[in-house]
C-alpha positions as CSV (number, residue, x, y, z in Angstrom):
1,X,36.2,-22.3,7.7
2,X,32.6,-21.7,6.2
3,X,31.6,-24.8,3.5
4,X,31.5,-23.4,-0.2
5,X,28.1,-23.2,-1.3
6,X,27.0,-24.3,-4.4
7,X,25.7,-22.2,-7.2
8,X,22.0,-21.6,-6.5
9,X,19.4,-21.2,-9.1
10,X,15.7,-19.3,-9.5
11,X,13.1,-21.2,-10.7
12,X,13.3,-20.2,-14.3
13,X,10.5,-18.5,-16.3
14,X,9.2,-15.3,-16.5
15,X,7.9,-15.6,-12.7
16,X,10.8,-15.8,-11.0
17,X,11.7,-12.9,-9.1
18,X,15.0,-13.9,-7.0
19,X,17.8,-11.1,-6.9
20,X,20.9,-11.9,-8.4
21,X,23.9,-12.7,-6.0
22,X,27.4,-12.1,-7.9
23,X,30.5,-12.7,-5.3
24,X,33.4,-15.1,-4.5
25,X,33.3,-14.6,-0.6
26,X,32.1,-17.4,1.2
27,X,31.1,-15.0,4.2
28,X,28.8,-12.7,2.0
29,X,27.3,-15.4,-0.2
30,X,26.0,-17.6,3.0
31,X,24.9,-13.6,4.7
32,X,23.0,-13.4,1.2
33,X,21.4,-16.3,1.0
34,X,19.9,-16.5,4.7
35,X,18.3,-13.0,4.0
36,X,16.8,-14.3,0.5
37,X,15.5,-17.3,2.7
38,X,13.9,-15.0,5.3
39,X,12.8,-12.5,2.3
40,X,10.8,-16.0,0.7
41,X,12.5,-15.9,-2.1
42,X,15.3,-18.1,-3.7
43,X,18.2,-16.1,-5.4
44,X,20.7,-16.7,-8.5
45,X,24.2,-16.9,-7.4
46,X,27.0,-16.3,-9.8
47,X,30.8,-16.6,-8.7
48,X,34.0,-16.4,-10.7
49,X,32.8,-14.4,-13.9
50,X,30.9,-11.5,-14.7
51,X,26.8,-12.9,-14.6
52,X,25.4,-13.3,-18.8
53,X,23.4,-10.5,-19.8
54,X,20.4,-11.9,-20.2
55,X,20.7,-12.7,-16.0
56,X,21.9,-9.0,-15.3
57,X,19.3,-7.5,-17.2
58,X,16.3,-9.5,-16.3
59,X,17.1,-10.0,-12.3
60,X,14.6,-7.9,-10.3
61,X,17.5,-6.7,-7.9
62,X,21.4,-7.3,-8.4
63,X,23.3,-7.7,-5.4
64,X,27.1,-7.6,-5.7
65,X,30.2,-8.4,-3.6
66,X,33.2,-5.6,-3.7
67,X,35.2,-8.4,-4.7
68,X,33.1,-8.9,-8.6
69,X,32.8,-4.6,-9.1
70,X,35.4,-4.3,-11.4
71,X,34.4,-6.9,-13.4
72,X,30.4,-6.1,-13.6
73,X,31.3,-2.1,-14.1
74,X,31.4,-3.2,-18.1
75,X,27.6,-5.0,-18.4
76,X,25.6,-2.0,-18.7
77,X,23.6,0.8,-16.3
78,X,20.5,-0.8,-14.9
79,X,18.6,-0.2,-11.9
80,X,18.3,-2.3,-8.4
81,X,21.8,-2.5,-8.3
82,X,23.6,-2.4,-4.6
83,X,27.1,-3.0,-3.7
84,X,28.0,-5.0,-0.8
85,X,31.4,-3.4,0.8
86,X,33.8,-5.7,2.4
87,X,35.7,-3.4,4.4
88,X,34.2,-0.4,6.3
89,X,37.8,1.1,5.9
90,X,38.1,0.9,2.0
91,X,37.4,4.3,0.7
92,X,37.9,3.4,-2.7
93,X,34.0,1.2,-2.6
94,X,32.6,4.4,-3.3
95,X,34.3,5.1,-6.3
96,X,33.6,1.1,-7.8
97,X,30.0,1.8,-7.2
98,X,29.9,4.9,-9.4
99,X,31.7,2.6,-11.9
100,X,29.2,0.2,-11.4
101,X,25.8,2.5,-11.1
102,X,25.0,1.0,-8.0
103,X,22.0,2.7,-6.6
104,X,23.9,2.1,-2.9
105,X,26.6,0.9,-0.9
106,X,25.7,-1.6,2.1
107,X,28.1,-3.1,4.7
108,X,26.6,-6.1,6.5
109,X,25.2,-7.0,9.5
110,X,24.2,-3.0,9.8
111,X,22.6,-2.8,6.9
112,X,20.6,-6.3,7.2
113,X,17.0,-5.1,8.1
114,X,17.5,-2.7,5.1
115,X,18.3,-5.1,2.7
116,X,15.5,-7.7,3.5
117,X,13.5,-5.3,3.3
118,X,14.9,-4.3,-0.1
119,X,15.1,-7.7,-1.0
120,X,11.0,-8.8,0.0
121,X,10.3,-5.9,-2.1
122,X,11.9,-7.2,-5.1
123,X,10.4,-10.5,-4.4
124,X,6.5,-9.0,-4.4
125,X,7.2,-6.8,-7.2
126,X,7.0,-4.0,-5.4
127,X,6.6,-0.9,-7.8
128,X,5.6,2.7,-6.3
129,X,4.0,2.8,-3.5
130,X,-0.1,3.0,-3.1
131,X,-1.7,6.3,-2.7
132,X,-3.7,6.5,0.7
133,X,-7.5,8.0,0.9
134,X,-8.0,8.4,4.1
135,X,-12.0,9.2,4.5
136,X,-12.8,10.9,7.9
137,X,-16.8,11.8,8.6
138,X,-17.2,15.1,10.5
139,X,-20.2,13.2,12.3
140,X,-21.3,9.9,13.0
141,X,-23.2,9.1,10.4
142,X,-22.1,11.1,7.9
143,X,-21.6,9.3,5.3
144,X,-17.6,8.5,5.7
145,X,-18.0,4.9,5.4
146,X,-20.5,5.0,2.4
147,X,-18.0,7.0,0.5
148,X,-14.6,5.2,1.6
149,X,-16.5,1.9,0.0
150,X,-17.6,4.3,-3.4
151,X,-14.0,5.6,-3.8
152,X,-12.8,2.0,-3.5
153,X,-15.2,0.3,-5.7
154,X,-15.3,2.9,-8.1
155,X,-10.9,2.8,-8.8
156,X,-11.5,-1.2,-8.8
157,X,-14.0,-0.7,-12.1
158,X,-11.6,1.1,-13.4
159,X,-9.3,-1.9,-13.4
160,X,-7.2,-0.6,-10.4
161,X,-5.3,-2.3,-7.9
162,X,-7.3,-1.4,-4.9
163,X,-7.3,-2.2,-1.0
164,X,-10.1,-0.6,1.4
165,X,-8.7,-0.9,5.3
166,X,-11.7,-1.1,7.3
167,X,-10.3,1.3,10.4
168,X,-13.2,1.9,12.4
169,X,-14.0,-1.1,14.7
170,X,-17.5,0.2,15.8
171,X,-18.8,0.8,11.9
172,X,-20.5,-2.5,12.1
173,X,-18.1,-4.1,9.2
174,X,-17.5,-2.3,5.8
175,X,-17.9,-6.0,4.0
176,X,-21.8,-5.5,5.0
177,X,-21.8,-2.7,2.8
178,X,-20.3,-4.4,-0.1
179,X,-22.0,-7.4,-0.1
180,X,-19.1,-9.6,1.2
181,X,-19.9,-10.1,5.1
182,X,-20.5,-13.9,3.9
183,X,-17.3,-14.6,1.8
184,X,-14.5,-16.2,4.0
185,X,-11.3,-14.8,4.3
186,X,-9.2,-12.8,7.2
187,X,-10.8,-10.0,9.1
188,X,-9.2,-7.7,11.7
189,X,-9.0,-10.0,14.8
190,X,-7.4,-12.4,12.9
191,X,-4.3,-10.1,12.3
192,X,-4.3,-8.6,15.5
193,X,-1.0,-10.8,15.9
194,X,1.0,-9.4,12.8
195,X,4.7,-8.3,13.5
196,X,7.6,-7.0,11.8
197,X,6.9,-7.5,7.7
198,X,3.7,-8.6,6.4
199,X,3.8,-10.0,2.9
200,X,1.6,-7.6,0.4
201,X,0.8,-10.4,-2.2
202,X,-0.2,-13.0,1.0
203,X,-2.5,-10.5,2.7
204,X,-4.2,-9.6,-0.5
205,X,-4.7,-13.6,-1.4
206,X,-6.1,-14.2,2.4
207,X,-8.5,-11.4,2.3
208,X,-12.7,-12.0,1.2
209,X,-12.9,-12.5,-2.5
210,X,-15.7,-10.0,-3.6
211,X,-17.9,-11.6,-6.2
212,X,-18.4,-8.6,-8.0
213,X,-15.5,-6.6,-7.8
214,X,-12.8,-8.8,-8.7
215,X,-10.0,-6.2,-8.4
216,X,-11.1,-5.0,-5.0
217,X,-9.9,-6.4,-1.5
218,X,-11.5,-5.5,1.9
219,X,-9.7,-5.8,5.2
220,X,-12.9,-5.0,7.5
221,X,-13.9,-6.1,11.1
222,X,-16.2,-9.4,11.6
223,X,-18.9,-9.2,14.0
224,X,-17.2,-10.5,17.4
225,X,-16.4,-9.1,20.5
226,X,-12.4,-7.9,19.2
227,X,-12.5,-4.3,18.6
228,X,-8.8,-3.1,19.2
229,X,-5.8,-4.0,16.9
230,X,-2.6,-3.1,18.8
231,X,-0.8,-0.3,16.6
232,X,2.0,-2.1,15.3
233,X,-0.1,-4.7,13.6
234,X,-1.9,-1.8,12.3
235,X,1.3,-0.4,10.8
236,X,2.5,-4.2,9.4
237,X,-0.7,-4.2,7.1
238,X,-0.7,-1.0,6.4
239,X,2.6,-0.9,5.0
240,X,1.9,-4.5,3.4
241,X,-0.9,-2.5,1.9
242,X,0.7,0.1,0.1
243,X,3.7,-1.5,-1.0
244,X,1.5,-4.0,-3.4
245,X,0.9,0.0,-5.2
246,X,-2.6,1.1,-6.5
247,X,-5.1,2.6,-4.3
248,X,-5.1,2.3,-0.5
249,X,-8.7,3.6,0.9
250,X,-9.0,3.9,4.8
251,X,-11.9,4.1,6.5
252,X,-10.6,6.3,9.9
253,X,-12.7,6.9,12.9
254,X,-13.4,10.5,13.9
255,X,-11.6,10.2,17.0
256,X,-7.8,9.7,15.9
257,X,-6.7,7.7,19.2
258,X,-3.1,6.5,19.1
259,X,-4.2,2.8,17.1
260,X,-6.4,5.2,14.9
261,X,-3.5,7.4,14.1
262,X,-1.6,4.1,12.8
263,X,-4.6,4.0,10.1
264,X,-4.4,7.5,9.9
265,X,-0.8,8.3,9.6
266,X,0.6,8.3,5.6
267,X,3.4,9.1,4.4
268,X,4.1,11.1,1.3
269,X,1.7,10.6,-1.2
270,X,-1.6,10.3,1.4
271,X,-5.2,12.1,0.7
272,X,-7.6,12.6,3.3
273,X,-11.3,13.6,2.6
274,X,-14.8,13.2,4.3
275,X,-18.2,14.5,4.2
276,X,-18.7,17.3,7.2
277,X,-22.3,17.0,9.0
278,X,-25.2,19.1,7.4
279,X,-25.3,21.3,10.6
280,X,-22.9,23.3,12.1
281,X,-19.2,23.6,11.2
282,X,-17.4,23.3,14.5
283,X,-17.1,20.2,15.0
284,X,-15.8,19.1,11.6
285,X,-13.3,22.1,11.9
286,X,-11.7,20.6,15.3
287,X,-11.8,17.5,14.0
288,X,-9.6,18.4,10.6
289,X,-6.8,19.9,13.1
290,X,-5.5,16.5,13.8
291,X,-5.9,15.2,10.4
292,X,-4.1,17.8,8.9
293,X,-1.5,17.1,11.5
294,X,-1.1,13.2,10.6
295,X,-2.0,13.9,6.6
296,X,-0.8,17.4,5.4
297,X,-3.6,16.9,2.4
298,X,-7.0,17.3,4.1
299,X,-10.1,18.6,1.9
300,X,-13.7,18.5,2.3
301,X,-16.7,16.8,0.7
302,X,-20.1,19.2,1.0
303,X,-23.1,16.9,1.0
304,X,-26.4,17.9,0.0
305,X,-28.8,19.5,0.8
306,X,-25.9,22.3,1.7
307,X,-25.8,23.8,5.3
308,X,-28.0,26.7,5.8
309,X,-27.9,27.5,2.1
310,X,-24.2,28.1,2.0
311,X,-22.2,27.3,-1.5
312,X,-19.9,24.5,-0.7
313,X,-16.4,26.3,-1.6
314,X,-17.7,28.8,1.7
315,X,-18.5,25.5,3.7
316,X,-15.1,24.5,2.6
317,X,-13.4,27.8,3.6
318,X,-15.3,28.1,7.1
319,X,-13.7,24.3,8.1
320,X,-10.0,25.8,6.5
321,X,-10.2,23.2,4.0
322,X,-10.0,22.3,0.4
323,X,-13.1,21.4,-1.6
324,X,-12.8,18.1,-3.1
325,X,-16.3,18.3,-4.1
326,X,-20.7,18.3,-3.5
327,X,-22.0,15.0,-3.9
328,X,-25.7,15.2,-4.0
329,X,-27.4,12.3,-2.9
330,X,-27.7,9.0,-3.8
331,X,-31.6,7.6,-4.7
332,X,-31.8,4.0,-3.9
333,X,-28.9,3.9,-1.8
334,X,-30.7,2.3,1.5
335,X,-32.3,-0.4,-0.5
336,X,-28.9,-1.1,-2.4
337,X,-27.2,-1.7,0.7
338,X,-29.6,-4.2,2.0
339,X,-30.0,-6.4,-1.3
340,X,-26.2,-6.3,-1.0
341,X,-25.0,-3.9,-3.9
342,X,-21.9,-2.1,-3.0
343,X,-22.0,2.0,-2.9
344,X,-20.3,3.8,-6.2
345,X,-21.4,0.8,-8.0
346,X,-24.4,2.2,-10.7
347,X,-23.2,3.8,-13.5
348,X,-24.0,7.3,-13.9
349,X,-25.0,8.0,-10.3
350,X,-24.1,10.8,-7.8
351,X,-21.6,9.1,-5.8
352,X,-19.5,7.2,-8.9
353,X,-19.4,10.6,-10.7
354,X,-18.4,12.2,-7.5
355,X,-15.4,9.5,-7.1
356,X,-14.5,9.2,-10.7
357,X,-13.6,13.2,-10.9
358,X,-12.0,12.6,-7.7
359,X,-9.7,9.4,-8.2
360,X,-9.0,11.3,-11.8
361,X,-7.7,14.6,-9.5
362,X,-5.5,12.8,-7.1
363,X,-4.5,9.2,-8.7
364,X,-1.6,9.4,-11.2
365,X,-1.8,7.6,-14.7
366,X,-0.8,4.0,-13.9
367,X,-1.1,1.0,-16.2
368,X,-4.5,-1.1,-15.0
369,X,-4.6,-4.3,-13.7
370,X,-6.7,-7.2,-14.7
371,X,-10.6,-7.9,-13.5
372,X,-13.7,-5.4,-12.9
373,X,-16.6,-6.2,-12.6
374,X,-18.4,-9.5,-12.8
């Protein structure tokens, strides 16, 4: 016989982001809580009576036993609300969660990597998920890298949540381009390890700190001898990426091997773009194929000077792309790099003109987060 639990209780202020638990069954309430431990977050349990309203409204997620439906169905629609069945052969759970307006029905222990899942989410704050730019250069040296950095540092000015993944190991380190190959904080190699969930909000607060861009994190490579990242570490901060919302921006290499896929590979919602090389179109052309494969939104940047003298929407149309745009070049741009000013960063200039019509196109009207530029 299990020992009753005591009512537990969220921290209380406007921080706290526990779900609410509301049930009477032993069984369920200690299944709950274990998954709130793992999940890092400390939950509200109510048992007996129907939670007060300021509880069911505020909570980030409800979760609720079959055994309390009938007497929550009366508190109001809200969202985040899931009902936890009790008995797989009960047909009438389905009709107590339309009563209720649970967004789902879960039976435990099938359900359990779901719900943690559901449950971390809640705990981060997770709101819709980032859009991906994923910048691919037709060349080496083509400028991919230059313009993943720009894209990024131009939707952090803007007061964006922002997150540039560094996934080219042989770039030489996209921190040197920002300024930031001296602030301390995790690199690559030192989540080579990562399984299973990473924690958005923890990987953000471990990355460099970038003096200047205070709204902008880098994930990029440090200068040792690591240069592979097994894929499903890739994946962990990925995901941990895009669920904190925002702007993802990843740097891919040009050759999408299976690790470079797991940078590569978006779901719904994901943009890729890069410069082609000044000469010749074949080569970019083969190399969209895949990305169109692992993307589904692939469109090209025309750099100036244009090739051979061709308009940029029939550079565009010879590679079977989109145009996303010509960006002319950038004076100064060498020299900024070495004295440590990030790309995208002057006012007015070729490539933050470029990136601002862009990240205008493709990024939907969001509410801005605090910080810019310092």
């Amino acid at each position: 016989m299990s020992t009753p639990i005591a009512d537990h209780a969220t921290t209380e202020g406007p921080g706290a982001t526990g779900p609410l638990v509301v049930t009477e069954d032993e069984g369920l309430a200690e299944h709950l809580l274990r998954l709130c431990a793992a999940a890092g977050t400390e939950p509200r349990l109510i048992r007996g009576a129907p939670p007060p309203r300021e509880l069911w409204e505020g909570a980030s997620l409800v979760l609720i036993g079959d055994d309390q439906a009938a007497r929550c169905a009366g508190l109001g629609r809200r969202g985040g609300v899931l009902l936890l069945g009790l008995d797989l052969d009960d047909a009438g759970v389905w009709v107590r969660a339309v009563q209720l307006g649970a967004e789902h029905v879960l039976f435990l222990p099938d359900a359990e990597a779901w719900l943690l899942d559901r449950i971390a989410d809640a705990a981060e704050g997770a709101g819709s998920p980032a859009l991906t730019v994923a910048v691919l250069g037709g060349r080496g040296g083509a400028g991919a890298s230059t313009l993943a950095c720009a894209l990024a540092v131009t939707a952090a000015r803007a007061g964006r949540r922002t997150m540039l993944i560094d996934g080219d190991p042989l770039g030489g380190g996209l921190d040197i381009l920002l300024g930031g190959e001296a602030a301390r904080g995790l690199r690559w190699p030192d989540l080579a390890g990562s399984r299973g969930r990473v924690s958005g909000v923890e990987l953000a607060r471990a990355l460099p700190v970038l003096k200047r861009i205070s709204a902008l994190s880098c994930l990029s490579w440090d200068r040792g001898d690591t240069l592979t990242v097994p894929p499903e570490a890739m994946r962990s901060v990925l995901a941990a990426s895009r669920r904190r919302g925002g702007l993802v921006v990843v740097d891919v290499p040009r050759h999408l091997d299976a690790a470079a896929g797991g940078r590569g590979a978006q779901p719904a919602g994901a943009r890729g773009v890069g410069p082609p090389p000044r000469g010749g179109g074949a080569a970019p052309a083969g190399g969209a194929a895949p990305a169109r494969m692992r993307l589904g939104d692939v469109r090209a940047v025309v750099r100036s000077p244009r090739t051979f003298g061709l308009p940029a929407h029939r550079i565009a149309r010879g590679l079977r792309l989109e145009l996303a745009g010509e960006l002319e070049p950038e004076p100064g741009l060498a020299e900024d790099v070495e004295k440590g000013v990030p790309p995208g960063i002057r006012d007015g200039g070729p490539l933050a003109r470029f990136c601002e019509t862009f990240l205008d196109e493709v990024l939907p009207p969001v509410p801005a987060v605090g910080g810019g530029v310092y």
